[in-house]
N, C-alpha and C positions, 0 to 999 in steps of 0.2 A: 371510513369503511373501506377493507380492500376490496379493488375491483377484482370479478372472476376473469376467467381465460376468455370468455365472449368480447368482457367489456375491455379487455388491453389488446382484442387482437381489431376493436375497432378505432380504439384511437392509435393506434399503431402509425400508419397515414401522416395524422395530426401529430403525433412525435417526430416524423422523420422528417418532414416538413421542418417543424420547427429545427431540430437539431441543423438544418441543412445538410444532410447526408456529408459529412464529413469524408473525405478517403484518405485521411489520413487515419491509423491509431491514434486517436485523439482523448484525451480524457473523455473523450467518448461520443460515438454514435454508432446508430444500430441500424437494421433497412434487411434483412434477408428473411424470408419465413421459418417460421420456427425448427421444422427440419430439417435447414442448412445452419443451423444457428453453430452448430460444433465438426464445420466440416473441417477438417483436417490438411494442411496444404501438402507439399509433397516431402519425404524421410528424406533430411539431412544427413551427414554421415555422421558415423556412431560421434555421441559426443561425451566428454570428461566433465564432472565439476568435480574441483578445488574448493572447500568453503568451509570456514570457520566461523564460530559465535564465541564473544567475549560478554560473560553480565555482569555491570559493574553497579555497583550503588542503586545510580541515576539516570543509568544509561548503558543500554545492550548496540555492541556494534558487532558489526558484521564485515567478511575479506570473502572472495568470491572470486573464481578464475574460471571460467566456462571460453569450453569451445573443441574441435577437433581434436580427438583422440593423440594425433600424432604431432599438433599443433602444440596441446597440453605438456606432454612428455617432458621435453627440454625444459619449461620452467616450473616443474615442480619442484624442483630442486631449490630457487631461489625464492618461490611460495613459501616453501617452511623457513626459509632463513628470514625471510618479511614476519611471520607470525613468530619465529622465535627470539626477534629482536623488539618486540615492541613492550612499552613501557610506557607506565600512566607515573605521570608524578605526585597523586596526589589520589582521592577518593570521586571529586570531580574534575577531575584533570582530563584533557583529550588525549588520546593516543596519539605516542609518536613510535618512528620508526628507523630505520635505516634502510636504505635502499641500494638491493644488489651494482654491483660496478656497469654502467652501461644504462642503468633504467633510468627515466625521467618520471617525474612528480606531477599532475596538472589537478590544481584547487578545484575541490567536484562544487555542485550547485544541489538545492534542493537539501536533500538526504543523504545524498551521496557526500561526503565531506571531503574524500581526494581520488583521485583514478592514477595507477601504476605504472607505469609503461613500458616494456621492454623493449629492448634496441632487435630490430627486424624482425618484429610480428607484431602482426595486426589485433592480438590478444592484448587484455588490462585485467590488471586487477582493482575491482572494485568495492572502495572501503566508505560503507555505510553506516550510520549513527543514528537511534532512536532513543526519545526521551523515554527514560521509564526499562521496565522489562517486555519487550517487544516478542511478546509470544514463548511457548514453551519449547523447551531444547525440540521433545518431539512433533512439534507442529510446525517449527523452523528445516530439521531435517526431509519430514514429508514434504515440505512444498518444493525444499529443492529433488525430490526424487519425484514429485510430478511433475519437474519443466522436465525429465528425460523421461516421461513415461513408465514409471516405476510405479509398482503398488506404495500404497502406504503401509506403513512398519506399526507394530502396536507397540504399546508402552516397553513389552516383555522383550521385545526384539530390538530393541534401542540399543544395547549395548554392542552388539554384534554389529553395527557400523558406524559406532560413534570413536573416537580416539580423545581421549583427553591427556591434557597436557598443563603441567606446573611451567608458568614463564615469568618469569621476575614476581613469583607471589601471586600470578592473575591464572586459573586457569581458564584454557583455550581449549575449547571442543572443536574434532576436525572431522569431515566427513570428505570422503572419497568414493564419488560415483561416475557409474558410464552406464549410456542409456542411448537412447534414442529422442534426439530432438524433433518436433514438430513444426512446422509453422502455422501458426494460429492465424483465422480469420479475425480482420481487425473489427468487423462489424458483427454487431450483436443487435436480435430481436427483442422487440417489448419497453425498454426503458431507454430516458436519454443516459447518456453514461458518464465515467470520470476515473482515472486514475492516474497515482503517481509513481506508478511502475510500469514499464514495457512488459510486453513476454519475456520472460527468460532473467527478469531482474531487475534491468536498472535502470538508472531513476531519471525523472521530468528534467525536461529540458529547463534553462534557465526561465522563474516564471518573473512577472512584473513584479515590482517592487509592490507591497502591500496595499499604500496608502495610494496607486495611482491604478490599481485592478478593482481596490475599493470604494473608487469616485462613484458618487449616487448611489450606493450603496443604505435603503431603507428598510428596515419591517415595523412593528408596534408591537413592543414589548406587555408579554404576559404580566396579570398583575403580581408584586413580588419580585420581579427579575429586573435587573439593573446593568446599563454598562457597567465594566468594572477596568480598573484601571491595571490589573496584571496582566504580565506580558507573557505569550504561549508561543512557544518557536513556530512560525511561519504563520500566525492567526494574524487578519486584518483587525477581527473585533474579537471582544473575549465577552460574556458576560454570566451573573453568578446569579443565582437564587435566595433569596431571604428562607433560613430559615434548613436550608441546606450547604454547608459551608463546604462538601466536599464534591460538590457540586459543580462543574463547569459546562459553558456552551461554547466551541467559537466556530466562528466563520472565516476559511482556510481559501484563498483563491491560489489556483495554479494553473500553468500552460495550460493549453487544448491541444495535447500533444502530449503520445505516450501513452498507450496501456488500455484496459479497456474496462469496464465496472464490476464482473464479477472478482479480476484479479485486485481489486480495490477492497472489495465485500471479502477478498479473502485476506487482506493486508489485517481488517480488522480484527475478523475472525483468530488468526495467527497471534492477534494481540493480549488476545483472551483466552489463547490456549484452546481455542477450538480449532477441530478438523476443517478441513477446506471444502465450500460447496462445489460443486458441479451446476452447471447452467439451467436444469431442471428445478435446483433447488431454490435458485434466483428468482424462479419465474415464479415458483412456486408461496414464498414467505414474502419478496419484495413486495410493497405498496409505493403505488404510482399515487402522488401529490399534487395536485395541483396549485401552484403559487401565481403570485400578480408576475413572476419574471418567466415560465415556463413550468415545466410536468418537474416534478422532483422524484428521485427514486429513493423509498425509506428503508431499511433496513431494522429490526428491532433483536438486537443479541445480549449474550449474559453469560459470563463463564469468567472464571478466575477472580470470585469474588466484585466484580464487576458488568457494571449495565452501560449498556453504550447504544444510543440511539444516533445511527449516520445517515445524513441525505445525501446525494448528489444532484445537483442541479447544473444543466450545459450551460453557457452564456456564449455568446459567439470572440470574447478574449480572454475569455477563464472558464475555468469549471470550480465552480464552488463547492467544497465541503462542507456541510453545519453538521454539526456533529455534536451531543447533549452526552458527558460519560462522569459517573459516579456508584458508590457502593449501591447496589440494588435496590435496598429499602427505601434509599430517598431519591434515587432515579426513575424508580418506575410510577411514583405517583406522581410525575412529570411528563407520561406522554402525551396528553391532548395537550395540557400548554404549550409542548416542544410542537405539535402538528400545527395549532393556532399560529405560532410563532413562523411556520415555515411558509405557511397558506399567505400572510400578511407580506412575504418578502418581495421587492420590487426593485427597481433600480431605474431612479430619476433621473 
């Protein structure tokens, strides 16, 4: 049963508590009342994003260059020469690229798969990788036109700032925006939190290697549900449903460090082709969980032909994701197992 606003605004305490009030942007902790919850830090100067989406087969990646209007200028020049040199060799093949004279390379972690570096500035470009089709072109461009404070654009109005481009046979969709950056409050009210994004993009810091974030690591499987032995990029466990084969659950641990849980709730949201919530709307749909490990926060969404049910749960050296996503029909008659399943998690 979700609880109402009485009943989250009294274990609120008992959340922050637990969380240990974090100060860092952590996958998450929260501590302000609910009408500071989106106080806004002080207007940066006017900023630029640079940002492209490539969707391939099996995989939507993403190049991204944010920062200072007058900072941006000088390398967009060699932004488009980075996006019009890259080339997949194959249908699951990674991108590669060439890199302007002067710029350095360094092997990103996480989702981020490498970061750019130009010689005397403090800007990068950064080149991110998701399995699968990672949100719709319009739900990609809206999010970057809300890190600068921009409305969102509707379908109709897509074309009027999108740019596309034929590159070796792949096209490359480009957006070019200037706006006004914010600084977000890294703490949020109501739920413990988690994400694998910062404000403004980019990705978690390097987390523990799977099998040693996933020590002690217990719950009691639903009846019908099984470990399973396929392997999910970055999942410690994975496991399937009898009976639903298209069906997957896993359990994702990452830093405590980076980002905060509504821009989490809206990575998914993005995944599925849905618009982005606003923090009203978190307080509003989320259900707080209780498990043997701490308060879980549930999400329950559905768009783009798919059901995706995602927790977040803090741990004091990870923030755990479980996450339940499959076609609708046979995802949704999984949510009390998937709650059972989340109520049972513990860590011995």
């Amino acid at each position: 049963m979700k609880p109402n606003r009485s009943t989250l605004a009294a274990i609120l305490p008992f959340l922050l508590v637990l969380n240990g009030c974090q100060g860092t942007e952590g996958i998450e902790a929260y501590d302000a009342p609910k009408d500071a919850n989106l106080t806004a830090g002080p207007v940066v100067p006017d900023t630029r994003t640079l940002a492209a989406a490539i969707y391939r087969e099996n995989a939507t990646w993403f190049l991204k260059l944010m920062g200072p209007i007058d900072a941006v200028a000088p390398l967009e020049a060699p932004f488009q020469a980075v996006l019009r040199g890259i080339r997949f060799a194959g249908p699951d093949a990674p991108a590669n690229w060439t890199l302007p004279a002067g710029w350095k390379e360094e092997k990103g972690t996480g989702f981020r798969v490498a970061t750019l570096k130009p010689p005397e500035s403090a800007l990068e470009i950064a080149v991110t990788r998701f399995d699968g089709k990672a949100g719709s072109v319009l739900a990609n461009v809206n999010r970057w036109r809300e890190e600068l404070g921009l409305e969102a654009l509707r379908e109709s109005e897509l074309a009027t700032a999108l740019t596309s481009e034929d590159v070796g046979g792949v096209v490359v969709q480009k957006v070019d925006l200037t706006g006004k950056r914010k600084a977000k409050s890294s703490m949020r009210p109501g739920m413990p939190g988690g994400a694998p994004f910062a404000a403004g993009g980019a990705p978690p810091p390097a987390r523990k290697p799977a099998e040693q974030s996933a020590a002690g690591l217990n719950f009691t499987l639903p009846s019908g549900w099984k470990e399973s032995a396929q392997k999910v990029t970055f999942a410690a466990r994975v496991l399937e449903v009898e009976g639903s084969p298209s069906v997957k659950v896993t359990f994702t641990p990452l830093s405590p460090q980076g980002g905060n849980t509504l821009e989490n709730v809206n990575r998914w949201r993005m995944q599925l082709g849905l618009a982005p919530w606003k923090q009203d709307d978190l307080d509003r749909d989320g259900t707080v969980v209780p498990t043997q490990a701490g308060p879980a926060l549930l999400v329950d969404l559905e768009g783009g032909g798919q059901k995706l049910l995602g927790a977040i749960l803090n741990r004091p050296d990870a923030v755990w994701f479980v996450k339940l996503s499959g076609p609708p029909a046979m995802a949704s008659p999984l949510r009390e197992p998937f709650i059972a399943l989340l109520r049972s998690v513990r860590f011995d």
